[in-house]
ZANUFI-688163 format. One line per field, with one value per residue (C-alpha): x, y, z. Coordinates in steps of 0.05 Angstrom, whole numbers, padded with zeros to 5 digits. Example, Ala and Ser with C-alpha at 12.3 -4.5 7.8 and 13.67 -1.06 7.14 Angstrom:
REM residues 2
u 00246;00273 .
v -00090;-00021 .
w 00156;00143 .
This chain:
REM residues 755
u -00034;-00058;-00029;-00008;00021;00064;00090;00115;00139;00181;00207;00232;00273;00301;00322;00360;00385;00417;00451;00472;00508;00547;00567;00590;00625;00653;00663;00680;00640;00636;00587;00527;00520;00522;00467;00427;00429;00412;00348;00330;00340;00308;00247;00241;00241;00193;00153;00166;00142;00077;00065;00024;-00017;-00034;-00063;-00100;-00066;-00096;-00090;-00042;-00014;00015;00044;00080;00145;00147;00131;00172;00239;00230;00236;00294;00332;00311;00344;00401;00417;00403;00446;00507;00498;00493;00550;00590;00616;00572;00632;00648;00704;00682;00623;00576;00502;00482;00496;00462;00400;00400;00410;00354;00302;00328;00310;00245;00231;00247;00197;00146;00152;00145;00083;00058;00084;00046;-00013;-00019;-00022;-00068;-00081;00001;00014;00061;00103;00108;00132;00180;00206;00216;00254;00309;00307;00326;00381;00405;00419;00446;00496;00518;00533;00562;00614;00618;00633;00698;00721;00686;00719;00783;00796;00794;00755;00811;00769;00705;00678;00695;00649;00602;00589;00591;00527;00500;00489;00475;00411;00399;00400;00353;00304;00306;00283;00228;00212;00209;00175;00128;00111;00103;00051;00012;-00035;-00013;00055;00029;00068;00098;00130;00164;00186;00213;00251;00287;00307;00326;00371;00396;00422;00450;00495;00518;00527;00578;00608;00619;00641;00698;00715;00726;00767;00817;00826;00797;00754;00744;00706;00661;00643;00625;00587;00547;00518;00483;00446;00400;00373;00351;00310;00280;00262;00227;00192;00166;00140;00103;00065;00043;-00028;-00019;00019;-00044;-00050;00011;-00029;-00085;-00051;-00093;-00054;-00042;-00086;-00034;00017;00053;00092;00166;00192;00244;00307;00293;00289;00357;00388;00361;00367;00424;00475;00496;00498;00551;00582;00587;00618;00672;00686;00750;00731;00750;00760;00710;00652;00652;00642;00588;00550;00565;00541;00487;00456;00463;00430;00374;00368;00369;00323;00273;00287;00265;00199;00193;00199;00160;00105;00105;00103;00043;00007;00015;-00011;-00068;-00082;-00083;-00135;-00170;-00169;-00192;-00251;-00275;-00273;-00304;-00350;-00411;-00395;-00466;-00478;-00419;-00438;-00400;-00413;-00432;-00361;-00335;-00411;-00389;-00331;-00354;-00400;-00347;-00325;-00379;-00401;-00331;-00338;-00403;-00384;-00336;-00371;-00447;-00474;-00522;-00513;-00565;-00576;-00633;-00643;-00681;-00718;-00751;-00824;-00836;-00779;-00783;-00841;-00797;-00750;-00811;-00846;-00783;-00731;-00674;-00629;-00688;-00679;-00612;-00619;-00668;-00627;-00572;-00626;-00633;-00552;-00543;-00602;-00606;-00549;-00574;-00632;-00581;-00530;-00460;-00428;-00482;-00462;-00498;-00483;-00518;-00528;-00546;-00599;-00652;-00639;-00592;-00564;-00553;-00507;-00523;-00491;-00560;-00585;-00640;-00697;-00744;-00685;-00670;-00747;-00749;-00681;-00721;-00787;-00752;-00725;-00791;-00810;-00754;-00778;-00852;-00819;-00802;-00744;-00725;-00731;-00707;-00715;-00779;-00805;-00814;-00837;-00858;-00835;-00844;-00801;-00796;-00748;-00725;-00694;-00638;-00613;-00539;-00533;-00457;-00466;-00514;-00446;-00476;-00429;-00439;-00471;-00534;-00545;-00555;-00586;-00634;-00646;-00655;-00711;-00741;-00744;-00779;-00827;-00840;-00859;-00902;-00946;-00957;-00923;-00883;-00874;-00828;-00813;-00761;-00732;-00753;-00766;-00833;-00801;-00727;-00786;-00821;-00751;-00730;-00795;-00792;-00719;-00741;-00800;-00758;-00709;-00775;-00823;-00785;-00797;-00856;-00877;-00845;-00879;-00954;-00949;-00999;-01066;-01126;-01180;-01250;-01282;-01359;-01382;-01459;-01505;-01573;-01622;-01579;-01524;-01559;-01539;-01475;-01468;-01395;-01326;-01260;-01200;-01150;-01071;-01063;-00991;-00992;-00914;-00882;-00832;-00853;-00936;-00984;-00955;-00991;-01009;-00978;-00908;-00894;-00931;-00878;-00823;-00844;-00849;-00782;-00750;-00774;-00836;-00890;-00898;-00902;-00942;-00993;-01013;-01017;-01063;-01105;-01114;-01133;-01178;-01221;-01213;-01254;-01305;-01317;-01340;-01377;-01421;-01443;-01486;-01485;-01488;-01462;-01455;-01366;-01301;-01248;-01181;-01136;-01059;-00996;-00970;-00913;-00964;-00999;-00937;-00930;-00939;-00977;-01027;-01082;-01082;-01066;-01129;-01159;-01133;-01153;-01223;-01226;-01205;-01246;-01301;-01324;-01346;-01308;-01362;-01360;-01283;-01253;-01189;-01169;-01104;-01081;-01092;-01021;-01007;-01057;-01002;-00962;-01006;-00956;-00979;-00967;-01010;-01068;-01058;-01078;-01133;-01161;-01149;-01185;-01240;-01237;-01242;-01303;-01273;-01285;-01241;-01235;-01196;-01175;-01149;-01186;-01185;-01103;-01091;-01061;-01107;-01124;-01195;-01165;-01136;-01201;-01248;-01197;-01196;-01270;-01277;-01326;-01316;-01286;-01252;-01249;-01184;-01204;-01169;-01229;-01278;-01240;-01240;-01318;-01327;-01256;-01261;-01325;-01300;-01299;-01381;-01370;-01314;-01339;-01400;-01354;-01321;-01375;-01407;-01345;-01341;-01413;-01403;-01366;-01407;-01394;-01436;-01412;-01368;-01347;-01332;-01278;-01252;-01326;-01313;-01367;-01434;-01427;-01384;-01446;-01495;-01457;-01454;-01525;-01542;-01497;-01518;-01458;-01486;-01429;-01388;-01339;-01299;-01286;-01348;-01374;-01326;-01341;-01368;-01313;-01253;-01281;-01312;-01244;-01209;-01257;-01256;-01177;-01181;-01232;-01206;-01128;-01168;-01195;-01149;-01070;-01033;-01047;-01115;-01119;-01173;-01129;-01144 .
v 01014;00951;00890;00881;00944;00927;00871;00909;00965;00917;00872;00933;00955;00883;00894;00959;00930;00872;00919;00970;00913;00873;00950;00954;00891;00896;00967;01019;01012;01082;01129;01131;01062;01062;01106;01060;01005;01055;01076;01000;00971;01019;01022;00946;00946;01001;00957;00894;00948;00974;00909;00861;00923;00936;00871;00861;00821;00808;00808;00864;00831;00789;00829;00888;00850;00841;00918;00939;00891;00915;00984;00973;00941;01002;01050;00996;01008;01078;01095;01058;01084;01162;01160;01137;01066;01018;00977;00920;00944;00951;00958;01004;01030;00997;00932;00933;00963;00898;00852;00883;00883;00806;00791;00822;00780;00717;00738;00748;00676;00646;00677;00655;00590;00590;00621;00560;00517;00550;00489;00482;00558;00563;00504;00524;00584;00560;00504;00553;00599;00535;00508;00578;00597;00524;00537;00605;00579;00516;00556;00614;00562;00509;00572;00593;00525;00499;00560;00547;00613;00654;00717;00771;00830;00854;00869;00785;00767;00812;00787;00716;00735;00740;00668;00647;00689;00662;00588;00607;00638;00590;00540;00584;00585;00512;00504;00547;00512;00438;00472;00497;00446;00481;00538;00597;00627;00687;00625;00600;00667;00680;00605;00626;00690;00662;00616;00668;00716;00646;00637;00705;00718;00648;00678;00745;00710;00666;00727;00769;00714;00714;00795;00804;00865;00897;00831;00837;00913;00881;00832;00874;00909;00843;00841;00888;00819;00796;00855;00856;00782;00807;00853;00808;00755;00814;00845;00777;00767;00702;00740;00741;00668;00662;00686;00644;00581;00519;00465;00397;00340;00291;00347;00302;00331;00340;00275;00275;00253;00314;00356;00326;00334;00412;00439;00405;00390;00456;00469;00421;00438;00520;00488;00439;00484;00540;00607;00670;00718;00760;00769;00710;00691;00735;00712;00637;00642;00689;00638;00573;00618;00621;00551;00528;00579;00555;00488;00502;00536;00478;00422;00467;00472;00396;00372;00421;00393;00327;00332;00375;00321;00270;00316;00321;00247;00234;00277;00251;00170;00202;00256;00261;00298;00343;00343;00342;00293;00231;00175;00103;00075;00128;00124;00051;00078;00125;00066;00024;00072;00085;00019;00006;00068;00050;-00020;00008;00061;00018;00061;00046;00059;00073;00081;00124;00114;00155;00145;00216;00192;00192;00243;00215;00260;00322;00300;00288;00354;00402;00368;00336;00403;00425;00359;00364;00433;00404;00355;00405;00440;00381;00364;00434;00447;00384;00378;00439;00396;00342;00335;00351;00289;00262;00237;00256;00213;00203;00129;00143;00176;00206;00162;00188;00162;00196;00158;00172;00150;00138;00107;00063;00057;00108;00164;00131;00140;00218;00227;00205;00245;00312;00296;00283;00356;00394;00355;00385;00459;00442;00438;00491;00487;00554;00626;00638;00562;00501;00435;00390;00316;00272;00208;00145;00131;00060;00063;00002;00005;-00032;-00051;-00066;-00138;-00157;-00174;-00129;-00109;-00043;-00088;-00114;-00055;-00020;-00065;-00080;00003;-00005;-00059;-00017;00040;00000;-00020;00047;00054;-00003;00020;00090;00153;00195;00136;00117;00043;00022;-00054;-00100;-00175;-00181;-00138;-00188;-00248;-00215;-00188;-00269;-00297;-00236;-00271;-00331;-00309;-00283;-00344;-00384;-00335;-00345;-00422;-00416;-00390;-00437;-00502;-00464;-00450;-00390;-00386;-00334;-00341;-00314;-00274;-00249;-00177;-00172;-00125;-00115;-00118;-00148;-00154;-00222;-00220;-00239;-00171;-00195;-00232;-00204;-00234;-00249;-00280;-00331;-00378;-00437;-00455;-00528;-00493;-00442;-00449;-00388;-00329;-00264;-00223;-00162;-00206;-00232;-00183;-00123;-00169;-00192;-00125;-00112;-00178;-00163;-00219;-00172;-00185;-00244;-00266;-00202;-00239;-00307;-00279;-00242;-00307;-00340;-00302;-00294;-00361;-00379;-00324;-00348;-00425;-00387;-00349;-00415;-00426;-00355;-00295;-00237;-00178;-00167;-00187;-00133;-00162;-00108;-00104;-00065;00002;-00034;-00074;-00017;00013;-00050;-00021;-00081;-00092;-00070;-00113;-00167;-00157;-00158;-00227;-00258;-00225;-00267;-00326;-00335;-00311;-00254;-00182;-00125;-00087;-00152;-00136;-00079;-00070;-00034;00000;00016;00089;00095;00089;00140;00187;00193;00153;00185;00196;00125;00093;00151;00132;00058;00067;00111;00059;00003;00048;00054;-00021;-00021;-00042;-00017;00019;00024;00041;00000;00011;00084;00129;00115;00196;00177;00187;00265;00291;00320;00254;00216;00266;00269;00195;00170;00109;00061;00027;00048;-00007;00026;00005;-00051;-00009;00039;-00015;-00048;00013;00012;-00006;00010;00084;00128;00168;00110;00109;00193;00184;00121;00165;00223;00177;00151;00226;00242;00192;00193;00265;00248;00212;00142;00095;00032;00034;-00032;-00027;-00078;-00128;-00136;-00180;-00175;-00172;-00099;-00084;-00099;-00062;00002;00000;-00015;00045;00091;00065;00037;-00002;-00064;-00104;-00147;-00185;-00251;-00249;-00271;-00314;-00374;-00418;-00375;-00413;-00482;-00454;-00424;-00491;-00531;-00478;-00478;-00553;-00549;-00486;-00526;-00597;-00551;-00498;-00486;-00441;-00381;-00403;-00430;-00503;-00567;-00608 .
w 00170;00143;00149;00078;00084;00149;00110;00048;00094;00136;00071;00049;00110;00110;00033;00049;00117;00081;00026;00097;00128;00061;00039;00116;00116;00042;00020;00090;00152;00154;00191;00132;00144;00209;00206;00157;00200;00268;00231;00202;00266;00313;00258;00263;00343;00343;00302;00351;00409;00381;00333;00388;00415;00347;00328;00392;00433;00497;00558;00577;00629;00590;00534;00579;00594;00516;00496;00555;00528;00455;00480;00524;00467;00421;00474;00464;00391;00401;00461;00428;00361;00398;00430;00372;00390;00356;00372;00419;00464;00524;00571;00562;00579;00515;00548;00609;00568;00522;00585;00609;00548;00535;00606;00598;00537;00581;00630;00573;00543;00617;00630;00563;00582;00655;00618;00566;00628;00677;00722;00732;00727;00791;00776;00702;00726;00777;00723;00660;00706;00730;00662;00633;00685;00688;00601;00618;00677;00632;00570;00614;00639;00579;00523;00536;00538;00476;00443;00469;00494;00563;00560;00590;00607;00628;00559;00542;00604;00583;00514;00541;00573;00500;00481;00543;00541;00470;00503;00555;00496;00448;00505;00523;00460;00443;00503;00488;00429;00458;00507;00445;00401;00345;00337;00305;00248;00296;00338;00286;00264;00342;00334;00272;00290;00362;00328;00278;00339;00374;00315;00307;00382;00384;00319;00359;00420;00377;00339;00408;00438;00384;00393;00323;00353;00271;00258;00310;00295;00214;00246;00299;00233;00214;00283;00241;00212;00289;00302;00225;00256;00323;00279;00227;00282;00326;00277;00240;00250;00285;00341;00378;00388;00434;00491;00471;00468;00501;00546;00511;00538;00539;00589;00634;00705;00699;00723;00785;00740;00699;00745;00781;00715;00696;00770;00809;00753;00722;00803;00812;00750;00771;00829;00809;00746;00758;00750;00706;00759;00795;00758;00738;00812;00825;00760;00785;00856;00840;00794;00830;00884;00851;00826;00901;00918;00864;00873;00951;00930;00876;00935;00984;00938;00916;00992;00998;00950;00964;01030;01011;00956;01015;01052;00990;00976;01055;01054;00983;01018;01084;01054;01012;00954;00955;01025;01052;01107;01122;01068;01089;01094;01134;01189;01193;01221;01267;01289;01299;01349;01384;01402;01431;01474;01490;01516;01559;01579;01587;01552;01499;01411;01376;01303;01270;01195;01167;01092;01051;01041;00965;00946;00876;00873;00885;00837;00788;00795;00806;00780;00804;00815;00859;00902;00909;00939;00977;01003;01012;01058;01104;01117;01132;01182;01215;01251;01295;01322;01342;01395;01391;01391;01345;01274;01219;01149;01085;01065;00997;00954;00997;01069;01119;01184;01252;01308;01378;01445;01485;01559;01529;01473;01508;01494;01423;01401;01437;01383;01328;01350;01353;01278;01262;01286;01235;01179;01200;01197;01115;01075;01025;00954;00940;00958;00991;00975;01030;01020;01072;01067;01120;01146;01159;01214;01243;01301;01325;01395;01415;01484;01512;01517;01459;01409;01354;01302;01272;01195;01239;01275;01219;01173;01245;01239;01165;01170;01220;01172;01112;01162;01182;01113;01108;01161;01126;01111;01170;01229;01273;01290;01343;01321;01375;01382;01353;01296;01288;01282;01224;01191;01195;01169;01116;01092;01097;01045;01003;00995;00982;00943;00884;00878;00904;00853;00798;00839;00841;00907;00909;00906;00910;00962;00940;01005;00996;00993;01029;01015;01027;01077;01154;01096;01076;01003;00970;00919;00894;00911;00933;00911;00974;00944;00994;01008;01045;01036;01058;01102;01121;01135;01117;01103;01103;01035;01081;01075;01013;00962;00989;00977;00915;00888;00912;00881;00819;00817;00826;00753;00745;00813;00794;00725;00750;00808;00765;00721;00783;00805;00740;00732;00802;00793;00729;00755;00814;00768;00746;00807;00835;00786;00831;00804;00812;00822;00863;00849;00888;00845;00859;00831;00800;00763;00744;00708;00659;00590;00569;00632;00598;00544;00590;00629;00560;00540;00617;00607;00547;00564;00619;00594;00635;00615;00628;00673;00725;00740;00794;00788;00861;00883;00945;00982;00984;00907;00900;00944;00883;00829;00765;00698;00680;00730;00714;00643;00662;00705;00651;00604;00656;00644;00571;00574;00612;00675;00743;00786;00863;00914;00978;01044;01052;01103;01125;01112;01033;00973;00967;00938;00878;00859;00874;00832;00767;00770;00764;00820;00823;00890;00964;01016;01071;01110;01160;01212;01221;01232;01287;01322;01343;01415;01423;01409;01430;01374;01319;01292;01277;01240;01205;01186;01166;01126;01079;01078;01048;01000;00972;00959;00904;00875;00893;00921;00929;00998;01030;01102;01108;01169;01204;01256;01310;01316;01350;01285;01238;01283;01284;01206;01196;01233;01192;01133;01108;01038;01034;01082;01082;01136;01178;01204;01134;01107;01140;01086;01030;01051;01033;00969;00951;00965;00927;00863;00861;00859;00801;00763;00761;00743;00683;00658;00653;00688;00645;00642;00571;00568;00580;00506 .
């Protein structure tokens, strides 16, 4: 039937159900009415049965206890009405058939209750069920006494049980509705009607009291109204949206006093209060029964959850949320302990941090979800490659930290060597894919009496690890004396760098390139940063270029030694036209939007053509180079300026990245030519070296560091085209210091004339 249909059908019962009861209560109450209102009323609760299933309302679940009430309360009407007492006079089938569909209903509103607010389901539940036998056990009691009247028989407890149940409804009901953003139209319905059948169940109550039994049997006719009411709110198309209702944002728990005041006091009052005889009794006790038993669950429940909220609350301080490893505040801890085991023990602590080598590249290919897998991957294989006792904890991003009770620094490093062999087995990306990434490992060692706390030995493991790093990809270093020098002259750098470079504390040295026949010629200059410092003496390129890169100056300091640089070549082309400058600058430089046309500007300020500048990065940057780098190399070349590479032959740069960016120049890194007379091995692999490198097509390769005499010989013979070294930089260092002196008595800091 359609729904404008349903509507008309069921206005019209109501119309004749209305004119049923006034000729009931006015005219005779005889048997054709009685019939009237037996066939409006069980048509309207057939309606209220079938209504919700017919619009859809989902899920089942939820809607049973209401189809299943409806029906009991239309087996009610019926049952009374057959039997020829639709009367109030004493107990009857009828009665425990309505107790039974009202209670059903009740159960229906709590679950759509619980279901409005999934997250608090249970103690919805467990509340709606104390608040509506709390309302049923206060009006149960209060009633009589408001009414001023004792019931005196069975039948007079009975009915009492009527209003009570209305109580408990209506509070379901407008409970119901606070947990909904918005009451559908079939709530509002239920709340009227709910009301309705309050006000006409006191009425019947009163009337009962006073003995005035016709009354009530008039009045029962109007009941017909109620169930017109049930009918009209479950086949309303907004009936559906009961079970669909969403929990309000702003839903606050049931505060204690509440609860004191909705569970415990009608308790005490079914208590204190005198009772009506024995059923009465049973009802009383039967019902603060349940309240305590609810209330126990309630409690039980609450104490549960607060100490699993405390678990919860523990492992989120002490546990990595996507590894699950222990977090950095909660190693420190574990260190903590260690170390004071340790000194009582004499045993040694030692701390091995470990660093991802260029995992920004996984995360820049793949994706960050595929690094987190990754990562996943390595806190969940690991710990299988390390003791027991050890402690495994991730300091954040990509480096982790293990803890390990050891004998010395020969079993520390033997720890950190058999990580280094599961990170050569892979980590997974996903199903059927590995990737290899290597690390960098520092390794700190606490001895019993060395008053380490468990701050330096990490941060001594830490500065391990970085220099790891520095020394190339995959390496271990163990911190050791030589190592706590450099990492205090290293802080000392970097309290200074920064006014260093304010004051003009830096300068570039000029070294020669030779070429030719014995390497007699000067072919070109390479530009060296050097940093004599007040304080602090010389300090080495190695030192304070890494930590002005990772201060933040690398900027700054990369410009002004570029500037430099050109600015000294320029006044030595004056008396010695070689043919190029190699100024070697940092990836972070390289990823400076505008470092092109800043090369552009210096090129024209000093003077100097394009073609006589290189521009050289290190083998390492070339590791992971990124499209921004690759976009300003290309540009360099655009430009007309050179590119090369320096520091070859460390295991970095990769063939595909040296043929898809064009190079014009190779340093080779000085550490192969120091190996000659060292290593028998050293001249083949020298000669390997520039093989390789002239098969792709570039010719100009600089064997750097030449020290000796043996050195030059050995290069000679393998034909190696440019050096470069101490061993010909003898007369460069005055040159350099005269040139700075003439360049500053000449030019400005950013290299602009002086007027």
């Amino acid at each position: 039937m359609p729904p404008g249909s349903t509507r008309r059908a069921l206005t019209g019962l109501a119309g004749l159900a209305v004119v049923a009861s006034v000729a009931m209560a006015v005219l005779d109450r005889g048997s054709v009415a009685r019939i009237v209102c037996l066939v409006l009323g069980a048509s309207c609760l057939l309606a209220a049965t079938v209504g919700p299933l017919l619009r859809g309302a989902r899920p089942l679940r939820l809607w049973m206890p209401q189809v299943f009430g409806c029906l009991a309360l239309f087996v009610s009407l019926v049952t009374a009405t057959a039997a020829g007492q639709f009367r109030l006079g004493a107990v009857k089938l009828s009665d425990g058939l309505f107790v039974v569909g009202i209670g059903l209903l009740v159960l229906w509103l709590i679950l759509l209750s619980a279901e409005a607010a999934r997250d608090k389901a249970t103690y919805t539940f467990l509340d709606l069920a104390a608040a509506s036998i709390s309302t049923f056990l206060v009006v149960w009691i209060a009633l009589p006494f408001l009414l001023a009247g004792r019931p005196s028989t069975t039948r007079g407890f009975v009915i009492m049980l009527y209003p009570s149940i209305d109580v408990a409804l209506l509070a379901l009901l407008v409970h119901l509705g606070m947990r909904t953003r918005r009451a559908p139209t079939a709530l509002r319905i239920l709340v009227v009607t709910v009301a309705g059948q309050l006000l006409l169940d006191v009425v019947n109550v009163a009337i009962h009291l006073r003995g005035e039994t016709e009354r009530a049997d008039s009045l029962a006719l109007v009941f017909v109204l109620v169930y017109f009411g049930l009918a009209v709110a479950a086949t309303h198309p907004s009936v559906v949206l009961l079970s669909q209702a969403g929990s309000r944002v702003d839903d606050r728990p049931t505060r204690p006093t509440a609860r004191v005041v909705f569970w415990v006091s009608p308790a005490i009052l079914a208590t204190i209060a005198p009772t009506q005889g024995a059923l009465d009794t049973v009802v009383r006790t039967t019902l603060v029964a349940a309240l305590m038993a609810l209330l126990f669950v309630h409690l039980t429940l609450t104490m549960r959850a607060v100490f699993a909220a405390e678990a919860d609350s523990r492992e989120l301080a002490t546990h990595d949320p996507l590894t699950g490893l222990f977090t950095r505040s909660a190693m420190f801890t574990e260190l903590e302990h260690l170390m004071a085991v340790g000194r009582l023990r004499g045993r040694s602590t030692a701390v091995l941090f470990i660093d991802c080598d260029d995992f920004k590249h996984v995360n820049d290919t793949w994706g960050h979800q595929v690094g987190d897998r990754l990562l996943v991957d390595l806190a969940r294989r690991l710990p299988r490659h390390l003791r027991e006792r050890d402690v495994l904890a991730r300091h954040g991003g990509d480096e982790f930290v293990v803890l390990r009770r050891v004998a010395d620094r020969h079993e520390a490093r033997e720890a950190a060597e058999e990580i280094q062999r599961f990170f050569a087995g892979g980590l997974r990306l996903g199903p059927g894919t590995t990737h290899v990434v290597s690390p960098s490992i520092g390794v700190a060692v606490a001895h019993g009496d060395d008053g380490l706390d468990p701050e330096d030995l990490v941060g001594r493991a830490d500065i391990a690890m970085y220099e790891a790093k520095r020394a190339g990809h995959g390496r271990i270093v163990v911190f050791d004396d030589d190592l706590a020098e450099e990492a205090a002259l290293r802080a000392s750098v970097g309290d200074r760098i920064g006014p260093a470079l304010r004051d003009d504390c830096f300068d570039v040295e000029l070294v020669p390139v030779r070429g030719g026949a014995g390497y007699a010629r000067v072919v070109g200059w390479r530009a060296i940063p050097r940093w004599h410092d007040p304080a602090l003496g010389v300090v080495s390129p190695e030192v304070f270029l890494p930590l002005a890169e990772r201060l933040g100056l690398m900027d700054e300091l990369g410009r002004f030694l570029l500037h430099r640089a050109c600015q000294k070549f320029a006044i030595v082309r004056q008396s010695d036209p070689s043919p190029g400058l190699f100024v070697t600058t940092r990836r972070e430089v390289l990823r400076r939007t505008d470092y092109v046309e800043d090369v552009r500007r210096i090129l024209g300020v000093t003077g100097l053509a394009p073609g006589m500048l290189h521009i050289g990065v290190s083998e390492a940057t070339l590791f992971d180079p990124g499209p921004i780098v690759s976009e300003t190399l290309e540009a360099l070349r655009a430009l007309g300026v050179g590119a090369g590479v320096e520091g070859f032959g460390t295991g970095y740069a990769a063939l595909e990245t040296l043929v898809r960016i064009p190079f014009d120049c190779v340093l080779l890194d000085p550490t192969l030519v120091e190996r000659i007379g060292a290593d028998e091995g050293a001249p083949r692999q020298l000669g390997a070296v520039l093989d390789l490198v002239r098969s792709l097509g570039i010719e100009r390769v600089v064997a750097c560091g030449v020290r000796t005499a043996e050195q030059e010989a050995v290069l000679r013979r393998l034909g190696f085209p440019l050096v470069e070294g101490p061993r010909y930089a003898t007369a460069a260092g005055g040159l350099g210091s005269h040139l700075a002196a003439a360049v500053l008595a000449a030019t400005g800091r950013d290299g602009r004339p002086v007027s």
